[in-house]
C-alpha positions as CSV (number, residue, x, y, z in Angstrom):
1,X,-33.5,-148.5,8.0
2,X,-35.7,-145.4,9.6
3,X,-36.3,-147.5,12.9
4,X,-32.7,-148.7,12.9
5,X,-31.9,-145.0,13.4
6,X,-34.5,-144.4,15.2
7,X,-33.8,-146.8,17.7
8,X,-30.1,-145.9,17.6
9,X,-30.6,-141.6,18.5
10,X,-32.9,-143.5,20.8
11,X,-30.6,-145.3,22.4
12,X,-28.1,-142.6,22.5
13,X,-30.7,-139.9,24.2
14,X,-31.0,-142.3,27.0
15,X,-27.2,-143.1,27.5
16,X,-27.1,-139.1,27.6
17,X,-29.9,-139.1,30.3
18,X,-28.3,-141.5,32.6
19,X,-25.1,-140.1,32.3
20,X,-26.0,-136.5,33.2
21,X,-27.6,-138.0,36.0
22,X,-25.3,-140.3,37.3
23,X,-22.0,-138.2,37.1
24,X,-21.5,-135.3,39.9
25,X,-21.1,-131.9,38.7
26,X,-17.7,-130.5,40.0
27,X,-17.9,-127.3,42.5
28,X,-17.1,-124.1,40.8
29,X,-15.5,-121.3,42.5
30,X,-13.7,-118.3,42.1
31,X,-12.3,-115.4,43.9
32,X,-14.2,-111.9,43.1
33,X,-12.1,-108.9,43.9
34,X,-14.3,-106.0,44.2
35,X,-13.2,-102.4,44.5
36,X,-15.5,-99.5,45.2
37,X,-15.8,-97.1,42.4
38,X,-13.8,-94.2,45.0
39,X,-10.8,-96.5,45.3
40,X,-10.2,-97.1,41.7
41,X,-7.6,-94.9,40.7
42,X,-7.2,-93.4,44.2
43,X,-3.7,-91.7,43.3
44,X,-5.4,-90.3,39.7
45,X,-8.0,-88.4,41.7
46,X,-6.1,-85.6,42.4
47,X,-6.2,-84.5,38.7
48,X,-7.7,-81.9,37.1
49,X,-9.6,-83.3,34.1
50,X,-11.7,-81.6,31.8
51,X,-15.0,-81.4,33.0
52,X,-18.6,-82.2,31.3
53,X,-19.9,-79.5,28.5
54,X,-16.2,-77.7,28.0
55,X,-15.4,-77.8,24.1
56,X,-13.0,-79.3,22.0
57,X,-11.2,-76.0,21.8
58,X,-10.9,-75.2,25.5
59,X,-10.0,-78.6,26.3
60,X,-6.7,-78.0,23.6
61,X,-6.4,-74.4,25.5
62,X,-6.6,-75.5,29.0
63,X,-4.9,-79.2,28.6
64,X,-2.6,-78.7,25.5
65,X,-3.0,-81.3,22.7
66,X,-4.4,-84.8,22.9
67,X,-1.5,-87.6,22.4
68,X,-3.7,-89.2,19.9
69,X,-7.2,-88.4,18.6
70,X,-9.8,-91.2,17.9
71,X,-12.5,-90.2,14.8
72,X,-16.0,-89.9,15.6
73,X,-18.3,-92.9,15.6
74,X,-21.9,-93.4,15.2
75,X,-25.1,-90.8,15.8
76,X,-24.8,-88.7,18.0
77,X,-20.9,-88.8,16.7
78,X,-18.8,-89.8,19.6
79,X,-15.1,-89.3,19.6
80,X,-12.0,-89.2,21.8
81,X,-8.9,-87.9,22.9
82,X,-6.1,-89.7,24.8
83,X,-3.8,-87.7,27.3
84,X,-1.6,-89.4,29.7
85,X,-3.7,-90.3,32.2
86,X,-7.1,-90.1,30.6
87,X,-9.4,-90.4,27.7
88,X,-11.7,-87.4,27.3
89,X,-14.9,-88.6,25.0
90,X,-16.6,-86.3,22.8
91,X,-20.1,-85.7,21.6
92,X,-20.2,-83.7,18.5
93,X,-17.8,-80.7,20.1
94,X,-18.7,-81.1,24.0
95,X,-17.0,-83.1,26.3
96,X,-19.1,-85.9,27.5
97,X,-17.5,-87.8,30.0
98,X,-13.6,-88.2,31.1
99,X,-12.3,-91.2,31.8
100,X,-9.1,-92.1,34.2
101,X,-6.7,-94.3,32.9
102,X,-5.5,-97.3,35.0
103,X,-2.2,-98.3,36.2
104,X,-1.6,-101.7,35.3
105,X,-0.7,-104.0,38.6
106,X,-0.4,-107.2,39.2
107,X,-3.0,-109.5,40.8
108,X,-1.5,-110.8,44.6
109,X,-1.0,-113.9,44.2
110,X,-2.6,-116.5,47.1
Protein backbone atom coordinates (compact mmCIF):
# COMPACT_ATOMS: atom_id res chain seq x y z
CA UNK A 1 0.00 0.00 0.00
CA UNK A 2 3.05 2.58 0.97
CA UNK A 3 4.41 2.34 -2.78
CA UNK A 4 0.86 2.52 -4.15
CA UNK A 5 0.90 6.04 -2.64
CA UNK A 6 3.99 6.59 -3.17
CA UNK A 7 3.77 6.07 -6.71
CA UNK A 8 0.45 7.95 -6.87
CA UNK A 9 1.91 11.67 -4.99
CA UNK A 10 4.54 10.59 -7.46
CA UNK A 11 2.64 10.63 -10.24
CA UNK A 12 0.76 13.67 -9.26
CA UNK A 13 4.16 15.90 -8.56
CA UNK A 14 5.06 15.23 -12.09
CA UNK A 15 1.58 16.07 -13.78
CA UNK A 16 2.06 19.35 -11.60
CA UNK A 17 5.63 19.81 -13.14
CA UNK A 18 4.54 19.54 -16.65
CA UNK A 19 1.67 21.54 -16.34
CA UNK A 20 3.30 24.56 -14.75
CA UNK A 21 5.55 24.31 -17.55
CA UNK A 22 3.55 23.80 -20.31
CA UNK A 23 0.72 26.47 -19.63
CA UNK A 24 1.67 30.34 -20.30
CA UNK A 25 1.34 32.58 -17.47
CA UNK A 26 -1.13 35.49 -18.44
CA UNK A 27 0.37 39.20 -18.52
CA UNK A 28 -0.54 41.22 -15.51
CA UNK A 29 -0.99 44.81 -15.66
CA UNK A 30 -2.38 47.57 -13.91
CA UNK A 31 -2.68 51.27 -14.07
CA UNK A 32 -0.63 53.09 -11.04
CA UNK A 33 -1.92 56.60 -10.33
CA UNK A 34 0.64 58.40 -8.51
CA UNK A 35 0.25 61.79 -6.89
CA UNK A 36 3.04 63.80 -5.31
CA UNK A 37 2.77 64.22 -1.69
CA UNK A 38 2.23 68.46 -2.55
CA UNK A 39 -0.80 67.72 -4.69
CA UNK A 40 -2.68 65.66 -2.27
CA UNK A 41 -5.13 67.70 -0.72
CA UNK A 42 -4.09 70.80 -2.76
CA UNK A 43 -7.42 72.79 -1.74
CA UNK A 44 -6.90 71.62 2.17
CA UNK A 45 -3.49 73.32 2.25
CA UNK A 46 -4.65 76.55 2.94
CA UNK A 47 -5.63 75.57 6.51
CA UNK A 48 -4.46 76.37 9.58
CA UNK A 49 -3.91 73.19 11.55
CA UNK A 50 -2.44 72.71 14.71
CA UNK A 51 1.06 72.45 14.56
CA UNK A 52 3.72 69.85 16.23
CA UNK A 53 4.34 70.27 20.23
CA UNK A 54 0.97 72.58 20.94
CA UNK A 55 -1.14 70.82 23.83
CA UNK A 56 -4.28 69.23 24.13
CA UNK A 57 -5.53 72.42 25.86
CA UNK A 58 -4.43 74.96 23.23
CA UNK A 59 -5.47 72.93 20.52
CA UNK A 60 -9.41 73.10 22.26
CA UNK A 61 -8.54 77.03 22.78
CA UNK A 62 -7.23 77.89 19.42
CA UNK A 63 -9.50 75.13 17.30
CA UNK A 64 -12.66 74.79 19.55
CA UNK A 65 -13.64 71.10 20.41
CA UNK A 66 -12.75 67.88 18.54
CA UNK A 67 -16.00 66.37 16.70
CA UNK A 68 -15.04 63.12 18.31
CA UNK A 69 -12.10 62.01 20.50
CA UNK A 70 -10.37 58.62 19.94
CA UNK A 71 -8.80 57.04 23.53
CA UNK A 72 -5.23 56.59 23.80
CA UNK A 73 -3.54 53.46 22.57
CA UNK A 74 -0.34 51.69 23.31
CA UNK A 75 3.14 53.14 24.94
CA UNK A 76 3.93 56.01 24.37
CA UNK A 77 -0.12 56.46 24.52
CA UNK A 78 -1.21 57.77 21.22
CA UNK A 79 -4.61 59.35 20.73
CA UNK A 80 -6.71 61.50 18.45
CA UNK A 81 -9.04 64.04 17.70
CA UNK A 82 -11.17 64.45 14.55
CA UNK A 83 -12.20 67.94 13.25
CA UNK A 84 -13.69 68.47 9.93
CA UNK A 85 -10.98 68.36 7.85
CA UNK A 86 -8.34 66.67 9.98
CA UNK A 87 -7.28 64.27 12.54
CA UNK A 88 -4.87 65.74 15.01
CA UNK A 89 -2.81 62.68 16.79
CA UNK A 90 -1.63 62.93 20.24
CA UNK A 91 1.29 61.73 22.23
CA UNK A 92 0.62 61.73 25.85
CA UNK A 93 -0.67 65.75 25.79
CA UNK A 94 1.46 67.06 22.73
CA UNK A 95 0.35 67.08 19.33
CA UNK A 96 2.27 64.80 17.27
CA UNK A 97 1.42 64.98 13.83
CA UNK A 98 -1.89 66.44 11.96
CA UNK A 99 -3.32 64.80 9.41
CA UNK A 100 -5.58 66.23 6.34
CA UNK A 101 -8.58 64.59 5.58
CA UNK A 102 -9.42 63.60 1.96
CA UNK A 103 -12.16 64.31 -0.21
CA UNK A 104 -13.55 61.32 -1.60
CA UNK A 105 -13.62 61.44 -5.67
CA UNK A 106 -14.16 59.26 -8.03
CA UNK A 107 -11.53 57.36 -10.10
CA UNK A 108 -11.79 58.68 -14.11
CA UNK A 109 -12.81 56.09 -15.75
CA UNK A 110 -10.75 55.03 -19.18
Amino acid sequence: MKTCTGVVLAALSLGAAVLATTVPAAPAAAEVIQVPVGQQAAEKRVLEVPKRGATKAEVERRFGAPLAQQPAVGNPPISSWDYENYRVYFERDLVLHTVLKGTATPAPLN
